[in-house]
C-alpha positions in Angstrom: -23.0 -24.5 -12.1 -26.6 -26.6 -12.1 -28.2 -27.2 -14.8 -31.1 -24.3 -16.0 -34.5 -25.5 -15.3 -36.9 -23.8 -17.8 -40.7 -23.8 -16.9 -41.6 -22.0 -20.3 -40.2 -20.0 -22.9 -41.3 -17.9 -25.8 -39.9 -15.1 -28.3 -40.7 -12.7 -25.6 -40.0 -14.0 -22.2 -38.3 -16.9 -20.5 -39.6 -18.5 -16.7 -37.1 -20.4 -15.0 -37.4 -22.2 -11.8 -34.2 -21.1 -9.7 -31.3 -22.6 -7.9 -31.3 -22.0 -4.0 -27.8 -20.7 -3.5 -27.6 -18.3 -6.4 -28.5 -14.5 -7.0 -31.1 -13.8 -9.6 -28.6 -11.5 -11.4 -25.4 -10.5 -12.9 -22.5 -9.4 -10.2 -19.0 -8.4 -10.9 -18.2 -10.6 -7.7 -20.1 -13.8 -9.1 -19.8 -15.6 -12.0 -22.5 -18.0 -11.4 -25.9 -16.2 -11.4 -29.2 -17.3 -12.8 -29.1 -14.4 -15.0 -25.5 -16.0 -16.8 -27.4 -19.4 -16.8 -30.2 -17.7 -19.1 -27.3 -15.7 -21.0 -25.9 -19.0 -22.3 -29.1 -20.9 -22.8 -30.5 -18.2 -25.3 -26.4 -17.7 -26.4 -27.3 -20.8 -28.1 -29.6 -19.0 -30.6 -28.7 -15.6 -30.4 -25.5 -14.1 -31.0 -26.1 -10.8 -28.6 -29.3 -12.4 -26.4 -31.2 -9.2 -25.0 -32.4 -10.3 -20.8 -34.0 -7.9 -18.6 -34.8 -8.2 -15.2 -38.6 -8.0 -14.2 -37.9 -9.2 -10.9 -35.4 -10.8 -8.2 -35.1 -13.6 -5.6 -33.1 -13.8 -2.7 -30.3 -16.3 -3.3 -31.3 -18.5 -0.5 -34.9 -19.2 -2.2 -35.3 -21.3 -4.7 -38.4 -20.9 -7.2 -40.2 -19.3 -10.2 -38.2 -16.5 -11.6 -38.8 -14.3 -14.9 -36.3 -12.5 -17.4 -37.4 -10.3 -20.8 -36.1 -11.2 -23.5 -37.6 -8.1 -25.3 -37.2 -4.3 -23.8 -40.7 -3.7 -24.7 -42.0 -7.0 -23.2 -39.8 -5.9 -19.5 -41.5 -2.4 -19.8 -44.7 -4.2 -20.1 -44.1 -6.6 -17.2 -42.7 -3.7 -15.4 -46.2 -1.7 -15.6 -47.7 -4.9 -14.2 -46.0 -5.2 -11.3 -46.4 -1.6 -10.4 -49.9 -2.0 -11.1 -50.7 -5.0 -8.8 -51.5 -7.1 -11.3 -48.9 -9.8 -10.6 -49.6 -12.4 -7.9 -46.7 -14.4 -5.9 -47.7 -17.2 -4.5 -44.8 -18.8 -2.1 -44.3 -22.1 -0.1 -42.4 -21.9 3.4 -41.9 -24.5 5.7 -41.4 -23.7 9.6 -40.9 -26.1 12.4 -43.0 -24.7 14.7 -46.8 -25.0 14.6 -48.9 -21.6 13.6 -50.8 -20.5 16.4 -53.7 -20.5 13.0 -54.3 -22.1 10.3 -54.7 -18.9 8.3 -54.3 -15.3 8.6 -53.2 -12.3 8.0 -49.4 -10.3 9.3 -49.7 -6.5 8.7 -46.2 -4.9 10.3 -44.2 -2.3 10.2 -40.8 -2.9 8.6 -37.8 -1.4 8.6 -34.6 -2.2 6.3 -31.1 -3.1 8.6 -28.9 -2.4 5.8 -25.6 -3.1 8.7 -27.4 -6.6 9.3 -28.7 -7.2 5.5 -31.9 -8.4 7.0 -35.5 -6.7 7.9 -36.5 -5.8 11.5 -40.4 -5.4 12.5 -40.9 -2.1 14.3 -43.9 -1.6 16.3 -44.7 2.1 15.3 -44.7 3.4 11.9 -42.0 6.1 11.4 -40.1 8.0 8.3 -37.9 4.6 8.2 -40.5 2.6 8.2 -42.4 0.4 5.4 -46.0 -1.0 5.3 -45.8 -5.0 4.8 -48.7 -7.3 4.4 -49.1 -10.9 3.5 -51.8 -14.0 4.1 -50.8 -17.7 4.8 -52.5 -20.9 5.4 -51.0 -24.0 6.9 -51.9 -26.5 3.6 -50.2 -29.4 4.5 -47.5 -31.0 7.3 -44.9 -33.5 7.7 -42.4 -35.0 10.7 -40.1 -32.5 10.1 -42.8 -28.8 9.8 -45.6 -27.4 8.8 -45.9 -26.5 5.5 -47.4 -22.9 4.6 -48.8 -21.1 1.4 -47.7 -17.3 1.5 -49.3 -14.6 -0.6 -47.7 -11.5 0.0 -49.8 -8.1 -0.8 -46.3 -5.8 -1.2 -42.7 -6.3 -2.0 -40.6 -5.6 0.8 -37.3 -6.8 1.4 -37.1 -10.0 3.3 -40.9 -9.7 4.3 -41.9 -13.2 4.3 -38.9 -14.1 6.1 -39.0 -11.0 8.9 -42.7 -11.3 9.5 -43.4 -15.1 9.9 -40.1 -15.3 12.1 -42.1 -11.8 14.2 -44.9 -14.6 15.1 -42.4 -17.4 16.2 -42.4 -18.7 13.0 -38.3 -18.7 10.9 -38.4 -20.2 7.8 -36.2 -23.4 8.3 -32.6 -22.9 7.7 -33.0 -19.1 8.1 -30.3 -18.8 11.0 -30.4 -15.1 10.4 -34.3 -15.0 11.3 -33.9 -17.5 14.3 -34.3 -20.9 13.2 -32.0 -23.7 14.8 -32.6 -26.5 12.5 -30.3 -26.5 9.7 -31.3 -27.3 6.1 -28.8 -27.0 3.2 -25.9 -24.5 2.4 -26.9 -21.0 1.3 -30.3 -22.0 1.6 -34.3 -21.8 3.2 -37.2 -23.5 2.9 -38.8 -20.7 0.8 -40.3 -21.7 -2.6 -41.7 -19.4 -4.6 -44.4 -21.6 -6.2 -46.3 -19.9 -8.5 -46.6 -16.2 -10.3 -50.0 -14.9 -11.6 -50.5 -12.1 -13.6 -53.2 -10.7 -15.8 -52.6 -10.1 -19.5 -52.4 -7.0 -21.0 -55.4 -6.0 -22.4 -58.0 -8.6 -21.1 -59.3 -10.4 -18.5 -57.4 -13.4 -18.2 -55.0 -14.6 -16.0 -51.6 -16.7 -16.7 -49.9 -18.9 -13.7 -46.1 -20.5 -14.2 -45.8 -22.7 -11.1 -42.0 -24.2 -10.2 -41.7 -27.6 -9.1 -40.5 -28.0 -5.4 -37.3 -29.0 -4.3 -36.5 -32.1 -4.2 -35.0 -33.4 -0.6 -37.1 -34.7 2.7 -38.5 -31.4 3.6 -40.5 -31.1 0.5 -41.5 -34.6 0.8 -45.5 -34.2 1.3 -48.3 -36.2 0.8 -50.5 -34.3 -1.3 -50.5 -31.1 -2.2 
């Protein structure tokens, strides 16, 4: 199993930038799971190490990720989240140029729990969910374009399912359409940066994970 990457850590909570190729938590059917990775880093310290789960990638993106280490504190980040007060900010790369540099996707989704994956309905129905996200194309290289992603709700597989709805699959992401391969178990989808505002003030803390390191990443500036 790869080496844990930890962004920050404190008695309360730990950020770690994720593996592509693993799932966020523990599974009878897995032994390697970011979650068993954070289980024996704070092992080293704590005899019984309390982690909950504030939130969850998909295994085939790679990015910032962050696990309790306090009930109260998950509760806390819990009431965040279901409060809007949590930002994601992502990195995709497609192969194909936007059709804008910017914009916004608002779709329909629905959840093909046969296929695993998320299709985009035209009409809204009992099935369906409300998805919304904004992009802008912030920088390019010979092998895509890449894009920033902020997403406005949590649905599954949105990111993936709507930019692949404009002609747009995430490279690697053979079950959204693309043809160009990228590596095993894995997209180019980074989630770069979380932002959330503190409890009880005004301010705002960021925890950004550094980018993958292979040639699709490999930009300029950013």
């Amino acid at each position: 199993m790869p080496n844990l990457e930890v962004i920050y850590e404190n008695n309360d909570f730990i950020v770690v930038n994720k593996r592509a190729g693993l799932i966020s938590e523990k599974s009878r059917y897995e032994n390697h799971t970011v979650e068993n990775q954070v289980l024996d880093h704070l092992s080293n310290n704590k005899r019984k190490p309390y982690i909950g789960i504030i939130h969850r990638l998909d295994r085939v993106t790679s990015g910032v990720l962050v696990m309790a280490k306090k009930k109260s504190i998950l509760v806390e980040f819990n009431k965040l989240f279901s409060s809007r007060k949590v930002q994601k900010t992502y990195l995709a790369i497609v192969k194909n140029k936007p059709p804008k540099n910017r914009g916004t996707l608002v779709n329909f989704l629905v959840k093909n729990n046969l296929e695993k994956r998320a299709d985009i309905v035209a009409s809204k129905s009992k099935d369906t969910q409300n998805c919304m996200l904004s992009y802008q194309v912030i920088n390019q290289n010979d092998l895509g374009y890449l894009l920033e992603i902020k997403p406005k709700t949590g649905r599954f597989h949105q990111i993936r399912a709507q930019l692949a709805h404009i002609g747009l699959p995430i490279i690697g992401d053979e079950k959204y359409g693309s043809d160009q391969a990228y590596l095993p178990r894995s997209i180019c989808l980074h989630a770069w940066k979380i932002t959330y505002q503190t409890t009880g003030s005004q301010e705002h803390k960021t925890f950004e994970a550094p980018l993958p390191k292979n040639d699709f990443w490999s930009f300029k500036s950013l």
